[in-house]
C-alpha positions as a printed NumPy array, in Angstrom:
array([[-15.542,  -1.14 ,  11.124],
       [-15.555,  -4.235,   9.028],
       [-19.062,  -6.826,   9.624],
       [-19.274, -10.377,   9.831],
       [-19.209, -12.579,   6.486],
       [-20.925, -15.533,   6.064],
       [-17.46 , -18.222,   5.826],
       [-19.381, -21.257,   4.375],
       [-18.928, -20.011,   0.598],
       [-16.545, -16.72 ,   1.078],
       [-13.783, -16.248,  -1.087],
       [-10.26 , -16.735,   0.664],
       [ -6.772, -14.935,  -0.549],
       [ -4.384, -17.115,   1.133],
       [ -0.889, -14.74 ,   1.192],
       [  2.342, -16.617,   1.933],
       [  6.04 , -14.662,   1.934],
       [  8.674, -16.478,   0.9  ],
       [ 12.301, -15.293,   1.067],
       [ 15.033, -17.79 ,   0.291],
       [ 12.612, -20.783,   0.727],
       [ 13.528, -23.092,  -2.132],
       [ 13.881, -25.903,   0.574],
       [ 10.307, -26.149,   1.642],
       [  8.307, -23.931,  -0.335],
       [  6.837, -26.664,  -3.037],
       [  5.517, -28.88 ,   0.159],
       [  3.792, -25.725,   1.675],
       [  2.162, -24.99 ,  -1.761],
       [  1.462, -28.183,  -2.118],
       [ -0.465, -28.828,   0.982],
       [ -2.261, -25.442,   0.46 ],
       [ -3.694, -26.404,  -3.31 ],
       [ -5.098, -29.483,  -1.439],
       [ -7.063, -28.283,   1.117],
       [-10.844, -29.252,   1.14 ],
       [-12.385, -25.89 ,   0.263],
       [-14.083, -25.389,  -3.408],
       [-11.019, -24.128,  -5.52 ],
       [-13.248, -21.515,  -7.216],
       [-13.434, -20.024,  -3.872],
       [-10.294, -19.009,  -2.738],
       [ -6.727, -17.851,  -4.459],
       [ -3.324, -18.604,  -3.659],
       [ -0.64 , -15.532,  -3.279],
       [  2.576, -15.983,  -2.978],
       [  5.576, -12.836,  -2.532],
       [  9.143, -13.823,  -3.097],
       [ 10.622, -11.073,  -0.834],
       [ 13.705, -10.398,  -3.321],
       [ 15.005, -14.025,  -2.386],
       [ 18.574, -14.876,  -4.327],
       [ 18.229, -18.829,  -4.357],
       [ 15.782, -21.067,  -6.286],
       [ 12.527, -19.727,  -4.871],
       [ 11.574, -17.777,  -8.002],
       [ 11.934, -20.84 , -10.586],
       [  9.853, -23.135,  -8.518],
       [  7.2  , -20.082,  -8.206],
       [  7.643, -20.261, -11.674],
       [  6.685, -24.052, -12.163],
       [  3.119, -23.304, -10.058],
       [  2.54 , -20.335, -12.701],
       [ -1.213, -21.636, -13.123],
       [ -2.121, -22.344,  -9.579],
       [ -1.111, -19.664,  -7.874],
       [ -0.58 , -15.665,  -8.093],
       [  3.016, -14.617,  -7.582],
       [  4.111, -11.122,  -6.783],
       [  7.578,  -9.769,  -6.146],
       [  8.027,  -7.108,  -3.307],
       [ 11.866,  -5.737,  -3.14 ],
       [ 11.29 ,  -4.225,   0.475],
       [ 12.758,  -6.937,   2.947],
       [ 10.737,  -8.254,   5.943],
       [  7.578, -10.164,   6.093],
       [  5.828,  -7.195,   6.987],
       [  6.569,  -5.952,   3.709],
       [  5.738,  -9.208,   1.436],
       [  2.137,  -9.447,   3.207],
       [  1.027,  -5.849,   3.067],
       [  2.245,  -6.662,  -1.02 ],
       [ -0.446,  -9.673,  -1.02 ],
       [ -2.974,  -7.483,   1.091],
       [ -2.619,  -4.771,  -1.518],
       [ -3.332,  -7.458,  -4.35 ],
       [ -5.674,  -9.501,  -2.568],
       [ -9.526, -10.211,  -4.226],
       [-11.242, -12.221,  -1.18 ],
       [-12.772, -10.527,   1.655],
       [-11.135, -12.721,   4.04 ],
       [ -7.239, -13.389,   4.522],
       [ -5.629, -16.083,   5.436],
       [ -1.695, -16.239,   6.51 ],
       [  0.497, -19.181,   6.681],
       [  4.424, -18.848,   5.922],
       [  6.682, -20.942,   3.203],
       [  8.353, -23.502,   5.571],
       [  4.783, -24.544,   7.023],
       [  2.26 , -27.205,   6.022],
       [ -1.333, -27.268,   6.345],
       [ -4.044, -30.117,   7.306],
       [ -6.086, -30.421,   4.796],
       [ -9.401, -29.089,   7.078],
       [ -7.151, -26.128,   7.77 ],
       [ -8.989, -22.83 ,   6.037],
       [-12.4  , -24.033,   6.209],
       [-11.731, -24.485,  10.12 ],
       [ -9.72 , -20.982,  10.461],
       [-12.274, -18.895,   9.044],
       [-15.653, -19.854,  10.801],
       [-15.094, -17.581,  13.848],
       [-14.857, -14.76 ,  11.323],
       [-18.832, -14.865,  11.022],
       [-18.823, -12.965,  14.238],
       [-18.624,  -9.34 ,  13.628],
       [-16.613,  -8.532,  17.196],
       [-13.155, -10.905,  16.401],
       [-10.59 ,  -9.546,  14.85 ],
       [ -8.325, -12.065,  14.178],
       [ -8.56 , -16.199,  14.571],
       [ -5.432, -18.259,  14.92 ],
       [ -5.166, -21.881,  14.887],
       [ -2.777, -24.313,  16.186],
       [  0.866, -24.3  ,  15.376],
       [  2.585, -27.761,  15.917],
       [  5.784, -29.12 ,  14.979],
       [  6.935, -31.02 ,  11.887],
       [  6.984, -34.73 ,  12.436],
       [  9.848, -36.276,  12.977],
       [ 10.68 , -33.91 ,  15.827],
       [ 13.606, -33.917,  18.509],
       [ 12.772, -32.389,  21.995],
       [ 14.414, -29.32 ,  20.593],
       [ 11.233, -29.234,  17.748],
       [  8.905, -30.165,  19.921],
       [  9.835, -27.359,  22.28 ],
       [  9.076, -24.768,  19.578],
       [  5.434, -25.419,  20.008],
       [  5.731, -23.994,  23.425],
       [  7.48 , -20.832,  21.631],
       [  4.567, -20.859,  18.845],
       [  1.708, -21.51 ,  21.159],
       [ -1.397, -20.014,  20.11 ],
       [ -3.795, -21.367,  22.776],
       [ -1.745, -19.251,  25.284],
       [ -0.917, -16.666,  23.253],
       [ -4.862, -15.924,  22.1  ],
       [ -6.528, -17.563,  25.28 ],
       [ -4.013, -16.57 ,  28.052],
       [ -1.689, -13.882,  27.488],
       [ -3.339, -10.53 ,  28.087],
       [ -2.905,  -8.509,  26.368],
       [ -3.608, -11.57 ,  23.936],
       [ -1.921, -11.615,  19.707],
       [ -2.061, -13.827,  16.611],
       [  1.199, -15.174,  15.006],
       [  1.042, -14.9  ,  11.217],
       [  2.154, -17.944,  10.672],
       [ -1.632, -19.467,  11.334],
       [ -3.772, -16.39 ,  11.454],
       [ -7.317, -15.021,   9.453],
       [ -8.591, -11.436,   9.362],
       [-11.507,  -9.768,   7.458],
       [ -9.503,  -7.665,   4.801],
       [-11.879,  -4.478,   5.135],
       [-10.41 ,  -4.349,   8.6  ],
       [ -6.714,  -4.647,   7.818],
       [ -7.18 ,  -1.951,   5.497],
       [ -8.551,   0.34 ,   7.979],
       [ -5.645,  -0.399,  10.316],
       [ -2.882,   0.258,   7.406],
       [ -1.782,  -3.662,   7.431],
       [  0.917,  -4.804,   9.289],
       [  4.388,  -1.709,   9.926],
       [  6.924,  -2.206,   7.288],
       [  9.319,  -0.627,   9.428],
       [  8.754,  -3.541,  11.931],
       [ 11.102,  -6.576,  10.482],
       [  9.653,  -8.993,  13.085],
       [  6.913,  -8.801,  15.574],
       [  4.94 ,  -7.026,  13.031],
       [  2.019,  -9.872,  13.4  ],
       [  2.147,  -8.943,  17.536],
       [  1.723,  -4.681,  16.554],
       [ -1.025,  -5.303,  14.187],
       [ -2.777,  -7.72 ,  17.148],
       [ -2.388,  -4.996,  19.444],
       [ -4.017,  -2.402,  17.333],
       [ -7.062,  -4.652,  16.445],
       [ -7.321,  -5.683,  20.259],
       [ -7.11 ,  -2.126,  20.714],
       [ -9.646,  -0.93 ,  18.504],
       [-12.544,  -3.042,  20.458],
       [-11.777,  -6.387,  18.601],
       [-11.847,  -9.848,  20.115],
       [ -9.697, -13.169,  18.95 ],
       [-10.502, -16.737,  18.715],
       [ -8.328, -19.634,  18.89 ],
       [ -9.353, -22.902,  15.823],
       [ -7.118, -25.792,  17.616],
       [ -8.742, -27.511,  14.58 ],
       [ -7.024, -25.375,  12.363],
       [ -3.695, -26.763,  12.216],
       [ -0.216, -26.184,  10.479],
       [  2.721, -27.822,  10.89 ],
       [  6.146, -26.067,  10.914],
       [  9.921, -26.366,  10.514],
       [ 10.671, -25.508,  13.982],
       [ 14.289, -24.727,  14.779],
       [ 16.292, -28.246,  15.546],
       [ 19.427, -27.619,  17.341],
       [ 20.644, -25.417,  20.157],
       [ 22.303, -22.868,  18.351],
       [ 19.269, -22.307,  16.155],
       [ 17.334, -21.946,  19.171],
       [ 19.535, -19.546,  20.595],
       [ 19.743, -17.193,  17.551],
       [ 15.403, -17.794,  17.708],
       [ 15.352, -16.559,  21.131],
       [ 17.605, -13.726,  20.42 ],
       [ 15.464, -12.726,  17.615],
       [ 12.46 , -12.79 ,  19.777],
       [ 14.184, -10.179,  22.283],
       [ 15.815,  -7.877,  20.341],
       [ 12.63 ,  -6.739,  17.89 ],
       [ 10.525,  -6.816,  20.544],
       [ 11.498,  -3.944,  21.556],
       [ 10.481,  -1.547,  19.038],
       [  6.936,  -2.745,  19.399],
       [  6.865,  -2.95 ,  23.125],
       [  8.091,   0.887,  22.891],
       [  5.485,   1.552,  20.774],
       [  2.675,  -0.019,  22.76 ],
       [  3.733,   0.69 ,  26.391],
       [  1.03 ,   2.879,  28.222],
       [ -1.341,   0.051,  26.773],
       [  1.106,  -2.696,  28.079],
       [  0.9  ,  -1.16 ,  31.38 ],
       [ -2.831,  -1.379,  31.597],
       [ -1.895,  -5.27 ,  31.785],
       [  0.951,  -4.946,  34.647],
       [  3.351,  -5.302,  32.132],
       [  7.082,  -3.992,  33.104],
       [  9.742,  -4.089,  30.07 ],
       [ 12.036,  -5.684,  32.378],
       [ 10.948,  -8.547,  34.618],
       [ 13.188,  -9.921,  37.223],
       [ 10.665, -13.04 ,  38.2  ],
       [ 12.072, -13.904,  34.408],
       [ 15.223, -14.571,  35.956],
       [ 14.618, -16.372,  38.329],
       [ 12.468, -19.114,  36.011],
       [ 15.616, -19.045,  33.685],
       [ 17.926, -19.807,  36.881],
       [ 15.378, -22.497,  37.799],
       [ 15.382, -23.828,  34.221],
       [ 19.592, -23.833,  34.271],
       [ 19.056, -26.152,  37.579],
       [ 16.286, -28.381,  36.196],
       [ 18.45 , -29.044,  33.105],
       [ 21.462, -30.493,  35.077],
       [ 19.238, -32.239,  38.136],
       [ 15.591, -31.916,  36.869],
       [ 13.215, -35.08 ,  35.485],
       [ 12.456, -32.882,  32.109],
       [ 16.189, -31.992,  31.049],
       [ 15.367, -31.492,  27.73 ],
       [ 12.674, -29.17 ,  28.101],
       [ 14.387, -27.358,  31.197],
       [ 17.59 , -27.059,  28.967],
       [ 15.527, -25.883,  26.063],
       [ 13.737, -23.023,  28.185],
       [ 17.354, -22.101,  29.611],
       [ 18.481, -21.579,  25.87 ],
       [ 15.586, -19.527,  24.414],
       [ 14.437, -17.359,  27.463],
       [ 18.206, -16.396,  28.309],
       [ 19.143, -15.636,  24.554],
       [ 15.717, -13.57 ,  24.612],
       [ 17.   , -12.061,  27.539],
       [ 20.057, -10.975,  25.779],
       [ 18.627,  -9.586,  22.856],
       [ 16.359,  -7.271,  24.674],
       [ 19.416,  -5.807,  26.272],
       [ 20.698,  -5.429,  22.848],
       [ 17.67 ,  -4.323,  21.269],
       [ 17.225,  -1.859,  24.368],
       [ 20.49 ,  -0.303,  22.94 ],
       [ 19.501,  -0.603,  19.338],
       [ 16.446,   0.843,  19.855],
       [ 16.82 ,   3.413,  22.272],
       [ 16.672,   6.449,  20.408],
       [ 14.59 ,   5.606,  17.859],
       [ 11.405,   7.411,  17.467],
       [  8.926,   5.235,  17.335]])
């Protein structure tokens, strides 16, 4: 398996898919280009993931900045392995098009990589300023402390995440047949294969997080449905956890989040949880269907 590399002068490919992101995808390019790491020593990669709006022209304007691929396949699974497979720097860095970085962001992801035995490092995921209490929720949804430091087993979300490339390569990159949850598979099988991860809260990025009920919904939904596929695909190793695809204490928090939201001090964030965890709830059933006979 891949070593440790020595982060303090290592060259960086930072891959970022865009599909359809003409809204935001100059301010995340921007804020990349201006991080405080030597510009000789790391490269920019961006994959417009067959998008039909304006994403290609602005590409276009950042022509000698950054290195822009195309990659026809749909999903984000798709548009990284593209970067991966174009990538020059022995380390990898992840963000996605409607996020912004600090400026200390990549020279504070990729220290932990120095240590030979993690896998992965993810920093921390907050919300775009302004924010309602629907935004701010969203960092609970995108929460890497728990998600790296808490949840066992533990995963990385791509939208903040570094990885040695000599071990993505030996793990295949991330399942193109996955077209979400590919970033929790790929965790799984690094975990798996003896790895550790480490959480950078000084590694921060800030995202677009959903803003209204409806979009949180549909988020939630998401969540549930193509989660299912990769739980499928991982569950004897799930098990060693305690982990059951269906839950039932799950509905009782979502009943108790339904109450809080009508009677409760935090009615935002009880109203919130309702929306997303019950939507998830739904989509697993759905994906359960979907899914069901699908050889995975």
């Amino acid at each position: 398996m891949s070593g440790p590399v020595e982060t303090s002068h290592a060259y960086v490919s930072v891959i970022v898919p865009a599909y359809n992101a003409a809204r935001t995808i100059a301010e995340c390019l921007d804020s990349i280009l201006a991080v405080r790491y030597p510009s000789e020593n790391f490269e920019l990669i961006v994959v417009d993931n067959a998008s039909t709006d304006q994403t290609g022209a602005i590409l276009r304007s950042y022509d000698q900045k950054i290195k822009t691929f195309q990659e026809l396949k749909r999903g984000p699974a798709a548009a990284r392995n593209k970067g991966l497979q174009n990538a020059s720097g022995k380390i990898i860095a992840f963000t996605d098009a409607d996020c912004v970085v600090e400026k200390d962001w990549l020279q504070n992801l990729i220290v932990p990589l120095e240590d030979s035995s993690i896998g992965a490092v993810g920093g921390r995921i907050l919300s775009k300023q302004p924010r309602n209490p629907i935004e701010k929720f969203g960092e609970e949804i995108h929460d890497h402390s728990k998600a790296i430091e808490i949840y066992r087993p533990p995963y990385v979300i791509t939208m903040n995440w570094a990885s040695r490339l000599p071990l993505l390569k030996e793990l295949n990159f991330f399942d193109e047949d996955l077209l979400r949850c590919e970033d929790v598979d790929l965790s799984y099988r690094i975990f798996q294969n003896g790895f550790r991860f480490s959480f950078r809260p000084d590694a921060i990025v800030y995202h677009r997080n959903e803003n209204n009920y409806l979009g949180l919904s549909h988020e939630g939904f998401l969540h549930g449905y193509y989660s299912i596929p990769v739980l499928k695909r991982h569950e004897s190793f799930l098990k060693q956890f305690g982990h059951r695809r269906w839950n039932n204490r799950t509905y009782v928090d979502i009943a108790h989040n339904l109450v809080d939201s009508i009677t409760g001090k935090e009615r935002d964030h009880s109203l919130c949880s309702f929306v997303f965890n019950s939507a998830k709830k739904i989509g697993k059933l759905f994906g359960s269907i979907r899914f069901a006979h699908v050889d995975l």
